[in-house]
C-alpha positions, 0 to 999 in steps of 0.5 A: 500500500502505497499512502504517498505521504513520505516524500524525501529522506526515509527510515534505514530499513533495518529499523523499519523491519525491526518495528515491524517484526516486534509490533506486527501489522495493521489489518490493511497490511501496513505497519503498526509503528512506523519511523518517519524523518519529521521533513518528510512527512506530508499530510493533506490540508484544505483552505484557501491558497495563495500563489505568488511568484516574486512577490507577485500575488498569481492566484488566490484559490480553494483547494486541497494540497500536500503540506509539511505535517511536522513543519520546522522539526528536523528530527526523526520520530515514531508514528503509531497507525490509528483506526479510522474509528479513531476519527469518528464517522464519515458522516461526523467527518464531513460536517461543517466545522460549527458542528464538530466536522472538517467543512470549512466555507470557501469560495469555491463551496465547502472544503475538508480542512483535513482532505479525505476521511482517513477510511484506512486509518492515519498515522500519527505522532507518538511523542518521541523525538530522536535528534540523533541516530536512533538505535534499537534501544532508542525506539523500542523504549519508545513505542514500548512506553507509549503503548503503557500509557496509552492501555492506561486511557480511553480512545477518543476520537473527538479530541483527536479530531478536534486536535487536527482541526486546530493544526489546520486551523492555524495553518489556514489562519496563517495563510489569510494573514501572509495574504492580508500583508502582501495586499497592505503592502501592494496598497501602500506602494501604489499610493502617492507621497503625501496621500495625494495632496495638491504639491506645489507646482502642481495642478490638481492631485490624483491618486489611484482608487483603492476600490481599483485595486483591489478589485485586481487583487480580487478582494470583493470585502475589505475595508478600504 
């Protein structure tokens, strides 16, 4: 089975094979324990995209794309594979986010913030980082550990789904206030010195409308 959610340095197979052999399988044939190189994990989210290119804003769109799941870390750590039951219901997953689901409202219609509904399971983060090279020791006590503590609570599955929205949440939060300077920014440059006041020498004052350019930009509410 081939998830598409490892892209770039993988784990020595030595240490792959050793999770396996000691832990076992998922019923869909994956591993129950996996350890992932934290830049090389990806996981799909929703939420409105902006491209740009040199500073120039290129399109601005609804959409579903592959993101860093473990932004900024730069470390090896374990993934224990979870039950879709785990994440509740299909029905429960595609609800609008106001009444506990994934759909967030884009332009474009509603959207799931955390892509599809996992129907296979999903992996997800043990707590473990290894900032060095990690020896069988190392991810034995690790998974070992974690399974201890985890017989010791109940599963969960609304905190793990409220959990992953938060994750997205702030992503797309990030994205509308990246987008938001970048549109300050083009207004700020295109307006004249002294805001368009008559200068000396000069006949009447002219400044380019606001209403203009953001009608370029395309934002259709703003408040300019």
């Amino acid at each position: 089975m081939c998830r598409n959610d490892l892209h770039g340095r993988l784990a020595p197979r030595w240490a792959q094979s050793l999770l396996t052999r000691r832990y076992g399988h998922s019923p869909f044939g994956e591993p129950r324990f996996r350890l992932v190189w934290a830049p090389s994990r990806l996981e799909r989210s929703g939420g409105v995209w902006c491209d740009y290119d040199s500073g120039r804003l290129l399109r601005r769109r609804p959409a579903l794309r592959w993101v860093r799941k473990y932004p900024g870390e730069q470390a090896w750590l374990i993934e224990a594979w979870l039950p879709p039951a785990a994440y509740g219901s299909p029905q429960a997953w595609y609800l609008p986010q106001s009444a506990g689901g994934t759909l967030m409202p884009s332009g474009a219609g509603p959207i799931a913030a955390l892509g599809d509904y996992p129907s296979l399971g999903d992996y997800e983060d043990i707590g473990a980082r290894m900032y060095w090279y990690p020896s069988e020791r190392h991810l034995t006590l690790a998974v070992d550990y974690w399974l201890r503590c985890r017989n010791l609570r109940p599963a969960n599955p609304v905190s793990a789904l409220a959990h992953r929205l938060a994750q997205a949440a702030g992503r797309q939060a990030k994205r509308d206030s990246e987008y938001d300077a970048f549109c300050a920014a083009v207004l700020a440059d295109a307006d004249q010195a002294f805001h368009g006041a008559p200068m000396s020498g000069y006949g009447g004052a002219h400044r380019p409308s606001s209403v203009e350019l953001c009608d370029r930009l395309g934002i259709r509410s703003h408040p300019f």
